[in-house]
DSSP file (Angstrom, degrees, kcal/mol; ACC not computed):
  #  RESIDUE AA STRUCTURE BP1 BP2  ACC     N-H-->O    O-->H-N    N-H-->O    O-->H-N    TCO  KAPPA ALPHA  PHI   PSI    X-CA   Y-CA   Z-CA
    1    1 A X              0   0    0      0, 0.0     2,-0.4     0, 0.0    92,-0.1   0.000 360.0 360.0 360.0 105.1    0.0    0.0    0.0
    2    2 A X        -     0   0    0     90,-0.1     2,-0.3    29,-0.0    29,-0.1  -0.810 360.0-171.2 -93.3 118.3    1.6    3.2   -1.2
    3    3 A X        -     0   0    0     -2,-0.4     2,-0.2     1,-0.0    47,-0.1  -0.870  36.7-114.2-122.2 155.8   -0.1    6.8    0.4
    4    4 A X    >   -     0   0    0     -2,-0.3     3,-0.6    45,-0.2    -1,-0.0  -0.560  21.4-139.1 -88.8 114.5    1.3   10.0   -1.4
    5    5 A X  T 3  S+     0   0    0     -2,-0.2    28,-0.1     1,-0.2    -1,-0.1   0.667 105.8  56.8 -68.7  -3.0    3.4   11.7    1.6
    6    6 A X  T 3  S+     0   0    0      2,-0.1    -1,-0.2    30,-0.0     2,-0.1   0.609  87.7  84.2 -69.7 -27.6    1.9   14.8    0.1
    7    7 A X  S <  S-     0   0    0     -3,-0.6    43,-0.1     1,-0.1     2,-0.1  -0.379  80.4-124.5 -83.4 140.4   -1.7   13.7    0.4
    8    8 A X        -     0   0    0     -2,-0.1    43,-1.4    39,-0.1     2,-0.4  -0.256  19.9-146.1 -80.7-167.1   -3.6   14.4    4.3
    9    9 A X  E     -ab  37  51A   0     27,-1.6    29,-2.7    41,-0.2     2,-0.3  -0.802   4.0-146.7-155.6 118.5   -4.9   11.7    5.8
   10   10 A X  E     -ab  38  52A   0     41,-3.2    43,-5.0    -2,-0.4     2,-0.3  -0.582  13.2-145.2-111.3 145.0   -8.2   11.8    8.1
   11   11 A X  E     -ab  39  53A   0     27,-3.5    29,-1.4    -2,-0.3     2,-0.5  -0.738   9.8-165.6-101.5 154.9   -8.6    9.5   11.0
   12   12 A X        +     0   0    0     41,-2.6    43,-0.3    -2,-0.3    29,-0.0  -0.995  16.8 167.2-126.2 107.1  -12.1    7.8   12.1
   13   13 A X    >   -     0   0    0     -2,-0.5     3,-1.1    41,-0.1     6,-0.2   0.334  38.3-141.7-114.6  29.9  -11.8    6.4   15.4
   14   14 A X  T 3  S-     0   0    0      1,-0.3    45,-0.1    41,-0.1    -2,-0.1   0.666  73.2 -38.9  89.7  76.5  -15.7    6.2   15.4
   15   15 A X  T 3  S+     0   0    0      1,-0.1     2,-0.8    43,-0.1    -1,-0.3   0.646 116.0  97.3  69.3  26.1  -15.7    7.3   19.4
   16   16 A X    <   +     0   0    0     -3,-1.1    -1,-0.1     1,-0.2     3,-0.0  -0.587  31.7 160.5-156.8  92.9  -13.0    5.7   20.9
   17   17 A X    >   +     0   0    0     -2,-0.8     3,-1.2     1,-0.3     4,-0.4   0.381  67.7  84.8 -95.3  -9.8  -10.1    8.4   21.0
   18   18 A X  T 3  S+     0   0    0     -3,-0.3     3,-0.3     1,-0.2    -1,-0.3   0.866  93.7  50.0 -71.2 -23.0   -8.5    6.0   23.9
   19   19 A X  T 3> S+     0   0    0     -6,-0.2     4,-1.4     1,-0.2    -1,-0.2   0.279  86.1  92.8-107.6   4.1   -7.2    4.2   20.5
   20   20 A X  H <> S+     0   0    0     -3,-1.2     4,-2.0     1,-0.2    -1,-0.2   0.877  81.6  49.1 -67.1 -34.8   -5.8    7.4   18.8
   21   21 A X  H  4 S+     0   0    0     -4,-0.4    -1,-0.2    -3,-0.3    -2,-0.1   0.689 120.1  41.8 -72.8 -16.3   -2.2    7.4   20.0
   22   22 A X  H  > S+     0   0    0      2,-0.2     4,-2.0     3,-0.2     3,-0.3   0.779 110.2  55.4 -99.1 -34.9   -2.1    3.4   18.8
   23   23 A X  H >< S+     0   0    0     -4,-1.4     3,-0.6     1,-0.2     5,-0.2   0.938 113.3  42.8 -49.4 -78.1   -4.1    4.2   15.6
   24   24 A X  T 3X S+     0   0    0     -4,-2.0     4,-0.6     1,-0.3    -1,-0.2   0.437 110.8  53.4 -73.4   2.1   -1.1    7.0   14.7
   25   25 A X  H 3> S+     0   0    0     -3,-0.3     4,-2.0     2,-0.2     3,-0.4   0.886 113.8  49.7-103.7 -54.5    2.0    4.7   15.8
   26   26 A X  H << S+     0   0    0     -4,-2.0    -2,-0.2    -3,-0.6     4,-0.2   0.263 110.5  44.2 -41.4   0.1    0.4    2.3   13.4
   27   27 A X  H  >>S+     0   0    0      2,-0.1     4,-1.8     5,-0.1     5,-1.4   0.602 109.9  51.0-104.9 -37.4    0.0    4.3   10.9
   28   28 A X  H  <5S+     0   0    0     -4,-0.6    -2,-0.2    -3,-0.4    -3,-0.1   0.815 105.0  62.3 -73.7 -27.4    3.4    5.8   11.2
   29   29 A X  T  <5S+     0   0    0     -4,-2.0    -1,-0.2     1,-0.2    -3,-0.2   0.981 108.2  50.7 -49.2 -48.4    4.9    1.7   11.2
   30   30 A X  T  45S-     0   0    0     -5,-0.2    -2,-0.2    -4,-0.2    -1,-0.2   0.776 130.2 -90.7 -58.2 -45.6    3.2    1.7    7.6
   31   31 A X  T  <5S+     0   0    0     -4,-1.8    -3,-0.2     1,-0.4    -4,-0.1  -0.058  79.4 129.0 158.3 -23.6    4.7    4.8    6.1
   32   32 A X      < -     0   0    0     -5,-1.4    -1,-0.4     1,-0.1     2,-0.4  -0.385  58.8-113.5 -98.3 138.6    2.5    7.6    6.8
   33   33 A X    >>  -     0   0    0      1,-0.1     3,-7.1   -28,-0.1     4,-0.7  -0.527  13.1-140.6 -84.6 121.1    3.7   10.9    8.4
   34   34 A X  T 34 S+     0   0    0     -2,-0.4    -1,-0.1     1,-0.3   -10,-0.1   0.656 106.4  54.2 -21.0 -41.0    2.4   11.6   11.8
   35   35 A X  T 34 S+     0   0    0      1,-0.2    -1,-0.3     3,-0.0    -2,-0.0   0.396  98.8  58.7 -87.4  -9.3    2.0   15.1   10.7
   36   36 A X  T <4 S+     0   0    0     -3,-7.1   -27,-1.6   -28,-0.1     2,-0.3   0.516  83.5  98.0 -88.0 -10.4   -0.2   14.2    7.6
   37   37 A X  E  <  +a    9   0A   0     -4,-0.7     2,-0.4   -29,-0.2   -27,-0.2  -0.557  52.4 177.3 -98.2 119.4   -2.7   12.6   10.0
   38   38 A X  E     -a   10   0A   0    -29,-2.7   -27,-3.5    -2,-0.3     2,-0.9  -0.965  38.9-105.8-135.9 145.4   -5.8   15.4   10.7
   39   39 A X  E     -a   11   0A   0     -2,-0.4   -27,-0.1   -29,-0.2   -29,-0.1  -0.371  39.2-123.5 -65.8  98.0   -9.2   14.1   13.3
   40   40 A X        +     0   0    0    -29,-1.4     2,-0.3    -2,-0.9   -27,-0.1  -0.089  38.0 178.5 -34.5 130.0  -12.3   13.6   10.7
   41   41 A X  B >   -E   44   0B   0      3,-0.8     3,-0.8    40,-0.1    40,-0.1  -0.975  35.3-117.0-132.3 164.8  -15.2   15.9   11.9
   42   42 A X  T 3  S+     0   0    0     -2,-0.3    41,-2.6     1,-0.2    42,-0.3   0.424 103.0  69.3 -87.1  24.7  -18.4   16.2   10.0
   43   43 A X  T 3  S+     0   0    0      1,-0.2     2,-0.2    39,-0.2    -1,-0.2  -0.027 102.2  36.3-126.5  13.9  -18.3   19.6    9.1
   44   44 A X  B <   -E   41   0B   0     -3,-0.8    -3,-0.8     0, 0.0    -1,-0.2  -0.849  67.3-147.3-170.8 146.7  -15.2   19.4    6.4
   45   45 A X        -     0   0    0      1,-0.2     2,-0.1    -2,-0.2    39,-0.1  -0.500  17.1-119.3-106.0 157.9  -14.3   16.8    4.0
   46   46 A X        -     0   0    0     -2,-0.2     2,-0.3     1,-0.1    -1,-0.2  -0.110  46.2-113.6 -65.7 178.1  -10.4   15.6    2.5
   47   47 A X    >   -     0   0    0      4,-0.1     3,-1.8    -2,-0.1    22,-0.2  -0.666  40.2 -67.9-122.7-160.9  -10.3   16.1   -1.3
   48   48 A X  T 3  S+     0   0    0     -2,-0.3    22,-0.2     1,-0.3     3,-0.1  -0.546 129.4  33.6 -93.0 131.3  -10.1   13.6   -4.0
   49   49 A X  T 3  S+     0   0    0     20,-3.5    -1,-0.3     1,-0.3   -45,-0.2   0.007  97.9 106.9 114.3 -33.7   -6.5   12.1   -3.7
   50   50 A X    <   -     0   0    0     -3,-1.8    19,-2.2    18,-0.1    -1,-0.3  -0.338  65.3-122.7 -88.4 139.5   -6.7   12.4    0.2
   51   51 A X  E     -b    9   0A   0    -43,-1.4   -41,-3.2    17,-0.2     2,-0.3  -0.787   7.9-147.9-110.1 160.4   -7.1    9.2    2.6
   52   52 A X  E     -b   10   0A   0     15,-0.4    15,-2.5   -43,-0.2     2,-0.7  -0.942   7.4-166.3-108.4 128.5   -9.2    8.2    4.8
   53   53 A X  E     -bC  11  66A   0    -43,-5.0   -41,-2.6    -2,-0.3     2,-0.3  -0.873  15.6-168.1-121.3 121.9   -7.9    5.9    7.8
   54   54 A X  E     - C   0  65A   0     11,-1.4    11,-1.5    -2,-0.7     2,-0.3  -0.723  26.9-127.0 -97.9 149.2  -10.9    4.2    9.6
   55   55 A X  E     - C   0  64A   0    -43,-0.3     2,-0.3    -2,-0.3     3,-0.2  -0.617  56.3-114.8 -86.8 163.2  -10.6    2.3   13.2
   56   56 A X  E     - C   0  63A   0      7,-0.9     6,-2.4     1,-0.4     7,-1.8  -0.851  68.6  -9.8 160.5 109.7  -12.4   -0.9   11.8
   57   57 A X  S    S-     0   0    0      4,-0.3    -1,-0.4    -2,-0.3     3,-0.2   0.856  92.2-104.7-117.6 161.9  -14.9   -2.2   12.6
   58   58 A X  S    S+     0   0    0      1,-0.3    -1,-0.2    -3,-0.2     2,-0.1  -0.255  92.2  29.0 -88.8 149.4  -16.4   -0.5   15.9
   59   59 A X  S    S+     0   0    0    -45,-0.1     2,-0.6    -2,-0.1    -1,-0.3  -0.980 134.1  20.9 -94.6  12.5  -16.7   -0.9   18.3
   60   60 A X  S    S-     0   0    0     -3,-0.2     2,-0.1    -2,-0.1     3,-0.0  -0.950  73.5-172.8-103.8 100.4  -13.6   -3.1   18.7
   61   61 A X        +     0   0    0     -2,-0.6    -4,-0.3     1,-0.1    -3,-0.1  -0.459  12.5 176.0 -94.4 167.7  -11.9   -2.2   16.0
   62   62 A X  S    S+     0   0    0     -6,-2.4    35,-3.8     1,-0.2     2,-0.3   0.255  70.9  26.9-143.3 -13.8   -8.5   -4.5   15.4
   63   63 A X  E    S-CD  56  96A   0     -7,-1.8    -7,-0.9    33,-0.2     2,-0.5  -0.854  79.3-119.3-150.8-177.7   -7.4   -3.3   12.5
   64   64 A X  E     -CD  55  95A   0     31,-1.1    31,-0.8    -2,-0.3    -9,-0.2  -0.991  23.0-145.1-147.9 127.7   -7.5    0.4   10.4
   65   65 A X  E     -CD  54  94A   0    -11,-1.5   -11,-1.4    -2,-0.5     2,-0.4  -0.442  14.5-157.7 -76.6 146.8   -9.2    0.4    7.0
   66   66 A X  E     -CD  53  93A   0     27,-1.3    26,-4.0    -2,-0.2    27,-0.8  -1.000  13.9-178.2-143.5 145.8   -7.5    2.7    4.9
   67   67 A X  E     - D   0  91A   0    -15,-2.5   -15,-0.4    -2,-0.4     2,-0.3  -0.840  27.6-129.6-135.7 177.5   -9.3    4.4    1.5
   68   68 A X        -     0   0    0     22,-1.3    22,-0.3    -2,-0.2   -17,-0.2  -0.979  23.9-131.0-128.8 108.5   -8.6    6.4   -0.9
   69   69 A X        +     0   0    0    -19,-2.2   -20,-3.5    -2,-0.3    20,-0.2  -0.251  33.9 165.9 -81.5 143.7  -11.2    9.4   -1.5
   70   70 A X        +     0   0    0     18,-3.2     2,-0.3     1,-0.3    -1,-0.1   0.751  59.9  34.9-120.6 -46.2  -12.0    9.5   -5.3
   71   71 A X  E     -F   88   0C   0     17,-0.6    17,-1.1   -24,-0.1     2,-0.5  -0.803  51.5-175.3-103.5 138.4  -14.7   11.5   -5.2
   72   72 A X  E     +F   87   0C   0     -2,-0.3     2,-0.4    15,-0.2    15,-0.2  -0.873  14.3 170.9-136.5 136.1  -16.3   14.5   -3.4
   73   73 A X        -     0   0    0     13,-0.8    -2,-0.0    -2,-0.5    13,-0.0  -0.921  39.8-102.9-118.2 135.3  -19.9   15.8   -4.1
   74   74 A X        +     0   0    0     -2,-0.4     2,-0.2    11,-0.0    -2,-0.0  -0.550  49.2 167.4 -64.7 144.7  -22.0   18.5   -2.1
   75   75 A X        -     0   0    0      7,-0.0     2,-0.6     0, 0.0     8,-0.1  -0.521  48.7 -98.4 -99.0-179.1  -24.9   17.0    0.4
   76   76 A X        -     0   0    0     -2,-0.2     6,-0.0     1,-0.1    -2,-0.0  -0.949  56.1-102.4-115.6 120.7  -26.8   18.1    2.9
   77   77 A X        -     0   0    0     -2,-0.6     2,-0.2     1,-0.1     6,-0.1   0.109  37.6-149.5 -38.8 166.1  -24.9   16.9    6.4
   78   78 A X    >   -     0   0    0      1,-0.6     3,-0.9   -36,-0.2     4,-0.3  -0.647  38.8 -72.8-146.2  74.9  -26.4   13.8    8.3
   79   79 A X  G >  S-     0   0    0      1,-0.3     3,-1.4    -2,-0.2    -1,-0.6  -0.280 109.4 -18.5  77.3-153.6  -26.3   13.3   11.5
   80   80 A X  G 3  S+     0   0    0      1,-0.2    -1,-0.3    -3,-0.1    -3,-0.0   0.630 135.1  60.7 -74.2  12.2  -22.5   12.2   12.8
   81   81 A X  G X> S+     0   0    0     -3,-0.9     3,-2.7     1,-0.2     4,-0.6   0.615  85.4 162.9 -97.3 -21.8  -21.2   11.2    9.0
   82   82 A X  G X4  -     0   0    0     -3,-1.4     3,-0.8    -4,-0.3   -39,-0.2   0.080  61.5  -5.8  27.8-120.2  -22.0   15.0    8.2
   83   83 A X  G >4 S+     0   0    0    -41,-2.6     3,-1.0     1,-0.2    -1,-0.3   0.494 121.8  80.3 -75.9 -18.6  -20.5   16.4    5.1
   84   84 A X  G X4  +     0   0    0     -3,-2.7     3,-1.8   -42,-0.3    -1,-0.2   0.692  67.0  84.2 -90.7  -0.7  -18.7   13.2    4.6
   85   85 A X  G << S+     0   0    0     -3,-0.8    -1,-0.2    -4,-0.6    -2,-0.1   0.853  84.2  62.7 -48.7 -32.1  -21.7   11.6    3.2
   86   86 A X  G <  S+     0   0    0     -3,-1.0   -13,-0.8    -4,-0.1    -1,-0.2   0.585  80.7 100.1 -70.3 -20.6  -20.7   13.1   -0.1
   87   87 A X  E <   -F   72   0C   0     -3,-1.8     2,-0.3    -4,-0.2   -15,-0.2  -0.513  51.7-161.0 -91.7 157.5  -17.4   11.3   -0.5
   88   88 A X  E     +F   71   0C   0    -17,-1.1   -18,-3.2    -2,-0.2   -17,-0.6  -0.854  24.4 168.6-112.6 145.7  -16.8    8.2   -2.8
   89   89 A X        -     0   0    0     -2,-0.3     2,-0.4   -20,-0.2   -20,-0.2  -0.882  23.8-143.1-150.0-175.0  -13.5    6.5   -1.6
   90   90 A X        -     0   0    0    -22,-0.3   -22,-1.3    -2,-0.2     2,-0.1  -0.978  26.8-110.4-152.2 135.8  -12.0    2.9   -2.7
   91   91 A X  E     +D   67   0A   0     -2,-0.4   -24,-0.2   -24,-0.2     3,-0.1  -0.426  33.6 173.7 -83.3 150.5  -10.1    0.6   -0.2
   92   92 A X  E     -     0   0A   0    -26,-4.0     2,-0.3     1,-0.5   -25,-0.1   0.422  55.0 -36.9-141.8  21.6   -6.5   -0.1   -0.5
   93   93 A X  E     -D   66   0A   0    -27,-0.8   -27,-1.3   -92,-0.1    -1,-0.5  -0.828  51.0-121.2 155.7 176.3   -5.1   -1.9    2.1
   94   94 A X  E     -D   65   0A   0     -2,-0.3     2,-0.2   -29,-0.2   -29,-0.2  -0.584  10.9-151.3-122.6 176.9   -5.5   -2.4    6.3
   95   95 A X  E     -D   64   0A   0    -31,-0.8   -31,-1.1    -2,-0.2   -69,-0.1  -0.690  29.6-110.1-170.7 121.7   -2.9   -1.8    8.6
   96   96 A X  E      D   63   0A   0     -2,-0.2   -33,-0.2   -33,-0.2   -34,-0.0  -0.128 360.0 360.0 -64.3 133.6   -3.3   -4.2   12.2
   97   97 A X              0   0    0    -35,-3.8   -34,-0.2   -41,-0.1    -1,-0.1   0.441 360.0 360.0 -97.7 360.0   -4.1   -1.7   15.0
């Protein structure tokens, strides 16, 4: 799995921030810069190019899903998923939390 060090990367830990510091040392094992890594909210989206790294699946997650956002379209926010309702993404590898 190759992520563009240029590219951000938005984190899900879908409530369970006790698993953020293990999420980002696992991420950083993989290749990805610590510093690329920004906390998904639902009130702003990545762009097309940008990943998504999901805690997977909740609410014991074991592993972190990683996509690649392909698309982004405007919606109307939703609940917690907000703005991110809009995005089309395609998986492209895990990485063991």
């Amino acid at each position: 799995m190759e992520i563009d060090a240029d590219r951000k990367v938005y984190i899900f830990t879908h409530g369970r921030a006790d698993l953020r510091e293990r999420a980002l040392s696992a991420l950083e094992s993989a290749g990805v810069d610590r510093n690329a890594v920004v906390d998904a909210v639902p009130s702003q989206t990545g762009q097309v190019g940008d990943y998504m790294a999901m805690l997977w699946m909740p609410p014991n997650p074991d592993h972190i899903k990683m996509q690649r956002i392909t698309d982004v379209v405007p919606v109307e926010p939703e609940g917690m998923i907000g703005l991110w309702k809009g995005v089309s993404k395609d998986d492209i590898g895990t990485v063991p939390l």
